[in-house]
N, C-alpha and C positions, 0 to 999 in steps of 0.2 A: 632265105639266106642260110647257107649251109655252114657249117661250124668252124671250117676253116676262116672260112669271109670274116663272121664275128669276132673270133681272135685277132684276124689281122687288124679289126677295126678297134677293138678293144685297146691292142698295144700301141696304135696309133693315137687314140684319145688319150693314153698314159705318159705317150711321148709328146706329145701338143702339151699337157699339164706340164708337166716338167721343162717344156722351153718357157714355158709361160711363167714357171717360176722363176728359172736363169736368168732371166731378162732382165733383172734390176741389177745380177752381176756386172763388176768392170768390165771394161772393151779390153781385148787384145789386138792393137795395131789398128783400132777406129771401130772394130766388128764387137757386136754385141757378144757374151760366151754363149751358149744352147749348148745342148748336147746333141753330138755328131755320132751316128751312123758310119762304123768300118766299110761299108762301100764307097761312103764319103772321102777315103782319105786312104785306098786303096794301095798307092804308089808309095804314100810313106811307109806303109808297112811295109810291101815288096822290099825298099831299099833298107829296112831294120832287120830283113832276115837274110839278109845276104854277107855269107861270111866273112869275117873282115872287116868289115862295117860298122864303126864302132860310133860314139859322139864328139869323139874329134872329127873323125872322119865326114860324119854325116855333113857337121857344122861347115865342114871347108867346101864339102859340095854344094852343100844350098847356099852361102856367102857363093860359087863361082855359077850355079846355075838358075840360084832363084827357087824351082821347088822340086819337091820330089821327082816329078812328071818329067820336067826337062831334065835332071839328071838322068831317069832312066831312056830318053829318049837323043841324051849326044851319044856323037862318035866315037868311039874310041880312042883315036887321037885326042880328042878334047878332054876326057876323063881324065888320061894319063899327064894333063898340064896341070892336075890337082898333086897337092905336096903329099907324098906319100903314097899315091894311088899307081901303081904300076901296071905293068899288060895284062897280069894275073888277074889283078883284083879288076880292071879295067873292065874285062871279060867278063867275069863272074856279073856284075853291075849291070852287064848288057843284054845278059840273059836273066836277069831277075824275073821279067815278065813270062817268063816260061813257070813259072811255080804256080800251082792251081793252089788259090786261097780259100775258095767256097769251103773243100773240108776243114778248112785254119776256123771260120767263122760258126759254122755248123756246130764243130768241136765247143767251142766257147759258148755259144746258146745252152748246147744240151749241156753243162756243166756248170755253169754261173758264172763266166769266163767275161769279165766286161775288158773290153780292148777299146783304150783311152786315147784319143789326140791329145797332143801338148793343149790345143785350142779349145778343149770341148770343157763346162762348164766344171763336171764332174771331176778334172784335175786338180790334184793338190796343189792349193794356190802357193804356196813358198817354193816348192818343189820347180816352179814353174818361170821363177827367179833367178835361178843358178845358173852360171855357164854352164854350159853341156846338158842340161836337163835333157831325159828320153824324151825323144818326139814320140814313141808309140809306149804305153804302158797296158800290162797285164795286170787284171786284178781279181784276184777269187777270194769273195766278200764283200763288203760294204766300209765305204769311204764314209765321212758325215763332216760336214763343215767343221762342224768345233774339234774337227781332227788338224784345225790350223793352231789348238794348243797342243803341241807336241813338246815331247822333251825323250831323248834319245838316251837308251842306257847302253852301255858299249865295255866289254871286255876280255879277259883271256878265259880260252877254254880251261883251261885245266885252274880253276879258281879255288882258293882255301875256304876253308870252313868261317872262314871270318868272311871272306868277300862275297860268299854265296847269302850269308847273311844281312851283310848290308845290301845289296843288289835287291832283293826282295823287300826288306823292309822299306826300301827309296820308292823303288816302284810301289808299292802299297801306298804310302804317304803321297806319292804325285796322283795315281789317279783318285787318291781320295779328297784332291785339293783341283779335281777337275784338267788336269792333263790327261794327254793320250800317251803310252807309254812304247816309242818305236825302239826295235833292234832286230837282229838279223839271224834267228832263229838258232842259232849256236848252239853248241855246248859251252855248257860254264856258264859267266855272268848274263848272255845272249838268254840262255833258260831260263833263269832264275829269274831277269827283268820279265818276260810274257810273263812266268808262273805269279808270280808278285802282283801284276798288273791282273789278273783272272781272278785269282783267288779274294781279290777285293772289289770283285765284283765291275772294276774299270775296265776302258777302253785299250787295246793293244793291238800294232799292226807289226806285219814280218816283213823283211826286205830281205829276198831270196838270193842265191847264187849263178840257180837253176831257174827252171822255167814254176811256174806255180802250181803244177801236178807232179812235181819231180822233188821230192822234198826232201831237204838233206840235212843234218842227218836222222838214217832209218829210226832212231830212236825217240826222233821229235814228230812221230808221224801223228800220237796223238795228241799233243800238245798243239801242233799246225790245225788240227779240227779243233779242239776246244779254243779257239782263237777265230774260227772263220763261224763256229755255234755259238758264241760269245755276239757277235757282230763286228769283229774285227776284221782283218783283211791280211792277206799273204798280197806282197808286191813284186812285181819284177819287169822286167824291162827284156826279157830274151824269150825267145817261142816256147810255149808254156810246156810241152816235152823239150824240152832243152836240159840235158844233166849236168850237173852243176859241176864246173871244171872250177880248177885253182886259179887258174888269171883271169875268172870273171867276179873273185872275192873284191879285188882292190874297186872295182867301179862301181858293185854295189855298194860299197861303203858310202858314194858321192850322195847318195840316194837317200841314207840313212839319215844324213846328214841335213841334206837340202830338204825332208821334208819336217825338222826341228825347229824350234827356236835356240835350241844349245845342243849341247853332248855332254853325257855324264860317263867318267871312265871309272870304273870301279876299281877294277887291280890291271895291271897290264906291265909283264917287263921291257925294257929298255927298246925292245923290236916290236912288229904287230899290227895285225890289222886294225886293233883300237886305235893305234897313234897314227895311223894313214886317217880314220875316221875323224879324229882329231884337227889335223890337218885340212881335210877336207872342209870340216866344220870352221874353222877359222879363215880359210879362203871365201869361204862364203860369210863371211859375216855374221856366222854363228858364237853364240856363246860357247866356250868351254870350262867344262867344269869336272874337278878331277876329288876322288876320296882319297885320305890318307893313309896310309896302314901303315904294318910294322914297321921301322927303320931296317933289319934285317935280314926281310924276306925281299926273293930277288924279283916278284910281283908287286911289290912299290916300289920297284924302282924308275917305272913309264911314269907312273901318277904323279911323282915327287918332281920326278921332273920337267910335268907339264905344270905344277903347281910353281916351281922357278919361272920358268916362262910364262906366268899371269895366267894361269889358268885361276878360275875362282874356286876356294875350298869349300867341300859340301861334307856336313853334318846332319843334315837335317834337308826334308824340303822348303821348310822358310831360307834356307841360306841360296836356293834356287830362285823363290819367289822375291827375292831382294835383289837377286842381280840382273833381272831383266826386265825391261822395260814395262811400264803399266798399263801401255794398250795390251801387252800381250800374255797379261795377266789374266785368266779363266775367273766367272765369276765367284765360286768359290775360295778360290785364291785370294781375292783382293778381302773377301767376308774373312778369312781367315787373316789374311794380315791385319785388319784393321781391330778385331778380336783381342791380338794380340799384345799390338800396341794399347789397345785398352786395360790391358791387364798386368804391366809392365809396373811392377813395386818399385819404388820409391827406398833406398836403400836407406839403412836404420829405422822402418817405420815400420817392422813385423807384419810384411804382406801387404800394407795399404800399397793399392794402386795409384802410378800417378798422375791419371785424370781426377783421382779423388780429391788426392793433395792440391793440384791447381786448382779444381772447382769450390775448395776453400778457402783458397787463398785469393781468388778473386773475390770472391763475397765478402772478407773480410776488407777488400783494398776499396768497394763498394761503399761498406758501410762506414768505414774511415771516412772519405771523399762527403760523405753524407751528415756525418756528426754534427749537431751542433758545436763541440768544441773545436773544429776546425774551422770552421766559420763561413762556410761554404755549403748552401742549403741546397734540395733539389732543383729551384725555381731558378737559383743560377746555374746551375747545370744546364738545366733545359735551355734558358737563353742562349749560354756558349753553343748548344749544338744550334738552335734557330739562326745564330750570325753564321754561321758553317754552311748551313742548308744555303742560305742567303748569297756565300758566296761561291758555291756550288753550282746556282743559277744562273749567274751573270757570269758562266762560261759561256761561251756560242757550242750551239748544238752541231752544227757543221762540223766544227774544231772537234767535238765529241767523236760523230760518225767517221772522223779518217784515222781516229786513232789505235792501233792494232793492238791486239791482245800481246802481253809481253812474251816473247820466244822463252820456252824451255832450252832446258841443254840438248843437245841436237846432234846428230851425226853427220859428217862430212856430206854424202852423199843428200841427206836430210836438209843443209843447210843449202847444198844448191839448187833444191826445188824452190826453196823460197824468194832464193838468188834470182832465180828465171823468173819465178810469178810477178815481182815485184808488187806494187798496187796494182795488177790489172785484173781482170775476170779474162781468162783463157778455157779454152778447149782442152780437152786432155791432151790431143793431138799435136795441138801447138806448144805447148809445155813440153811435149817429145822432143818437139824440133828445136825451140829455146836451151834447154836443157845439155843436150847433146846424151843422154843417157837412153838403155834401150827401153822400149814398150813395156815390158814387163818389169823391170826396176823402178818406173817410175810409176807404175799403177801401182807398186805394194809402199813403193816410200811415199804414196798420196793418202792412201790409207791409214798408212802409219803415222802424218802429220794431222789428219783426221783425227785419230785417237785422242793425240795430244792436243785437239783445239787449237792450231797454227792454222788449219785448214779447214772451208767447209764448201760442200759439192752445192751447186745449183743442176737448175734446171737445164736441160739439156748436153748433159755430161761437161758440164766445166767447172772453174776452184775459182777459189778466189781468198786473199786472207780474209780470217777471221778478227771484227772488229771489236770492241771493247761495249756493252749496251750502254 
């Protein structure tokens, strides 16, 4: 066996490992996720580098053609019955299969260049959720599951000595409480959040303009390497020599956005690419969370009033770990909230804690309840709980078993899963179809009622509520 053969068998048993661990991921559309091979999925690329071709775009072709293949494979005429697709673009589309990709793929091997299907397991799962998300992604460096604790810091280049301040210190305090720190390699607060997020030794990804050998700008060129030697990842969604034009800023913001649980704005005036991200982040179902600065500078002027408009104020990263959700809380996170509340004085009481104060005060309500002078001894205590017990049992255990764990507070979308499950055990598939929400919506808000104990998986990929033991 010559040393080629051995490699190729090598990367094959690496890739066999790694389906083999994918396999317990959700399905997409009934399919288990693996990870897919760019030969695989050839035709989507072809149609993601064809100019013009955007994710609105893509979306209205595969809604009119089904997949990639048959888009590149209608007439002309029929392309141009798509909304916005004229003879130009029609053309361009029909000649896609003329582009030789071998050196596209080549390129990305000999570079560390992973080229991602929407389907492949290795995608950012929230990311994966969004309207529009890219069907093809570029990624130089390394993704890692618990990069689905994200939280986005977003701001204007030209940022004060105050906001460069805070930006860094957030970032520090997030990844030290187990987030991953995204933004989009900037100047100004975009800098400060990676540097923040490195220099404390966490996790930080970049969402590019350009292609992810194209790195903009020239002055973040080592900052984009301390981010990719770190184990972070540079992102992008356009051919990886692609230079980074100004009308390819507003889409990656969608990106920045969709692969967060919120957005944090540090300073930003009244216009801006942080308030598009903002936006963005709120179409999707993201948190938004804004800091407050001077009332006189014209860089609180965005924040102030995203903070009018219900954005949540951040001081601190606890004021982040409070406003979202507790599945989606990192487990450091939850150690440190819980920490916290532990350590919470009791006002007038010089620093006592008030777990201390109730745990004296039930012992005193104990040993009350117990006195002889109340006239109420242990042995009657024990009795009253024995009639309890007593009538605890002469429930029907049946009556037990159908009774559902009580619903938390829920989100709309959240409540209509439960809406379609009702008492049954479904398929994830049929839950699609009950539902009327798409595959990918419904596999993260399945997960998400998981977290919460509304839901839990059986065997053979189906849900069913969670009962009461």
């Amino acid at each position: 066996m010559d040393a080629q053969e051995s490699e190729r068998e090598n990367e094959q048993s690496a890739r066999d490992a790694a389906n083999e661990a994918a396999a317990s991921l959700w399905s997409v559309n009934g399919e288990r996720l693996r990870f897919i091979d760019p030969e695989e999925f050839t035709d989507e690329i072809l149609l993601s580098l064809v100019d013009g071709v955007g994710s609105i775009t893509t979306d209205r072709l595969l809604t009119r053609f089904g997949s990639a293949t048959n888009v590149l494979d209608a007439p002309l005429d029929e392309l141009q019955r798509v909304d916005k697709v004229g003879p130009t673009l029609a053309h361009k589309i029909a000649q896609a299969r003329s582009f030789d990709v071998e050196p596209l793929f080549r390129f990305c091997r000999e570079n560390d260049i992973r080229i991602l299907s929407i389907n492949d397991a290795r995608y950012p799962s929230r990311l994966r959720e969004i309207v529009g998300a890219p069907r093809v992604l570029y990624v130089r460096g390394k993704l890692q599951p618990k990069d689905r604790y994200a939280i986005a810091m977003v701001g204007t280049r030209d940022a004060t000595t105050y906001g460069r301040a805070q930006a860094t210190r957030l970032a520090r305090e997030l990844v030290e409480a187990g987030f991953t720190v995204v933004s989009g390699l900037a100047l100004g607060i975009d800098g400060c959040a990676h540097r923040g997020a490195l220099d404390a030794r966490g996790r930080t990804l970049a969402v590019l303009g350009g292609g992810v050998t194209s790195v903009y700008p020239r002055e973040h060129e080592d900052l984009a390497g301390r981010i990719i030697a770190s184990g972070g990842a540079l992102i992008s969604e356009y051919y990886p020599l692609t230079t980074p034009l100004r009308g390819n800023f507003p889409a990656r913001n969608r990106i920045i956005s969709g692969l967060s649980i919120g957005v944090v704005v540090v300073e930003s005036g009244k216009r801006g690419g942080s308030l598009i991200t903002a936006q963005f982040a709120a179409e999707q179902n993201r948190e938004v969370f804004a800091v407050p600065g001077p009332i006189d500078r014209e860089n609180s002027k965005g924040c102030h009033q995203l903070l009018r408009d219900g954005a949540a104020l951040v001081e601190t990263v606890d004021d982040i770990i409070e406003a979202i959700p507790a599945y989606d809380v990192p487990p450091q996170a939850a150690e440190r909230q819980a920490s916290a509340k532990d350590s919470e004085t009791e006002p007038g009481t010089l620093g006592i804690s008030s777990k201390s104060i109730e745990s004296i005060n039930t012992r005193k309500k104990e040993a009350s309840t117990d006195s002889p002078r109340s006239g109420k001894s242990k042995k009657e205590k024990k009795s009253r709980d024995s009639a309890t017990e007593r009538q605890d049992d002469a429930k029907s255990k049946s009556e037990k078993e159908r009774r559902f764990a009580p619903l938390p507070e829920l989100r709309p979308e959240e409540r209509a899963i439960v809406d379609a499950l009702g008492e049954d055990t479904l398929q994830i598939d049929e839950l699609i179809r009950k539902s009327g929400l798409p595959a990918s919506k419904v596999i993260g808000l399945v997960a998400a009622l998981e977290f919460k104990q509304v839901l839990k998986r059986l065997e053979g990929n189906s849900v069913t509520r969670r009962t009461l033991p």
